[in-house]
Each structure stands twice: as C-alpha cells, then as structure tokens.
C-alpha positions in Angstrom: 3.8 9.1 19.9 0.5 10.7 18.3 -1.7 12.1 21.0 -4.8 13.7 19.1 -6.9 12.2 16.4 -5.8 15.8 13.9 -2.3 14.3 14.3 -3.2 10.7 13.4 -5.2 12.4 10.3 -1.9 14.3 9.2 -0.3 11.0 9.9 -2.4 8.7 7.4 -2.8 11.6 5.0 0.5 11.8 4.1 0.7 7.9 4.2 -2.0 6.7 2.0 -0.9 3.1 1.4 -0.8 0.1 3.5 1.0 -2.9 2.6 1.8 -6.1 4.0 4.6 -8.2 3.0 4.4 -12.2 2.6 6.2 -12.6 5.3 3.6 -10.1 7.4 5.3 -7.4 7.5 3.7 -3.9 7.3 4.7 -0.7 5.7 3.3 2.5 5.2 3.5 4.7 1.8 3.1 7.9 0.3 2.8 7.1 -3.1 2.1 4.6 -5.3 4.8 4.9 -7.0 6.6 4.3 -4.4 5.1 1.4 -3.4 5.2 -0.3 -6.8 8.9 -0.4 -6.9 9.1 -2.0 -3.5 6.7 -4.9 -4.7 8.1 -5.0 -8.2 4.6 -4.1 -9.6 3.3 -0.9 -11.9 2.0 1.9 -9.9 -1.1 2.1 -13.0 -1.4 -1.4 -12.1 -1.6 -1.3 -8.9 -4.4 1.8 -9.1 -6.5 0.3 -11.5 -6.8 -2.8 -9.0 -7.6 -0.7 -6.2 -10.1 1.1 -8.0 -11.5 -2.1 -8.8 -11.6 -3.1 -4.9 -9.3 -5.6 -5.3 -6.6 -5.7 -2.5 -4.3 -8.5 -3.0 -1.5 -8.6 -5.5 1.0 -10.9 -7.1 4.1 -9.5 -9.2 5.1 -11.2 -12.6 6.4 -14.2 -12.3 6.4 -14.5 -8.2 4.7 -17.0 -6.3 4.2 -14.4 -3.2 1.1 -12.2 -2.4 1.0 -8.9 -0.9 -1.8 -6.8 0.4 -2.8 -3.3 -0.1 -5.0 -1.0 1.5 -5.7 2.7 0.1 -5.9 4.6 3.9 -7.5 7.7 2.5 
C-alpha cells in the first residue's frame, strides 16, 4: 500500500497510461507500445489521438471501445 503522495508520483510516473477495457476493466501502462498491442491498435496511432485530446478508441474492424488517459 502507497503511504506518501512521492510514492504515488513514482507510482504514476512509471505508469503513464490508463485504460479501460469494454467490459470496465482498468489497467495501468508504461508504454504505449505496450498498450497498443493489448488493444490491437498502433502505438503512433494511439499518440497522435491523445495529442489531439481525444480519449476514446476503436481498433480496426472491432465493434468495442476503449478509453485512454495519458497520467503524466
């Protein structure tokens, strides 16, 4: 269990991802990359979006949506 807010910093640092699944379930990642072969979609794709501010993501061809939040 995290304690101090310095460990909850290191925490999300080295976790700068959020995503939640269809079926609402959340993960943490470190990387995009990562994170883009857990969803099925391009890391570059995935950046360019969130650079964008756009948040919520479909992968070729699939009916289901995911949602992901840069932390830091």
């Amino acid at each position: 269990m995290m304690k101090d807010v310095e460990e909850m910093k290191r925490f999300i640092k080295k976790n700068n991802y959020l995503l939640i699944y269809p079926n609402q379930q959340i993960e943490l990642f470190g990387n995009l990359r990562s994170l883009g072969e857990a969803i099925s979609i391009d890391s570059s794709t995935i950046s360019k979006k969130l650079s964008r501010g756009e948040n919520y993501f479909y992968p070729k061809g699939g009916e289901y949506i995911f949602y992901i939040k840069k932390l830091s």
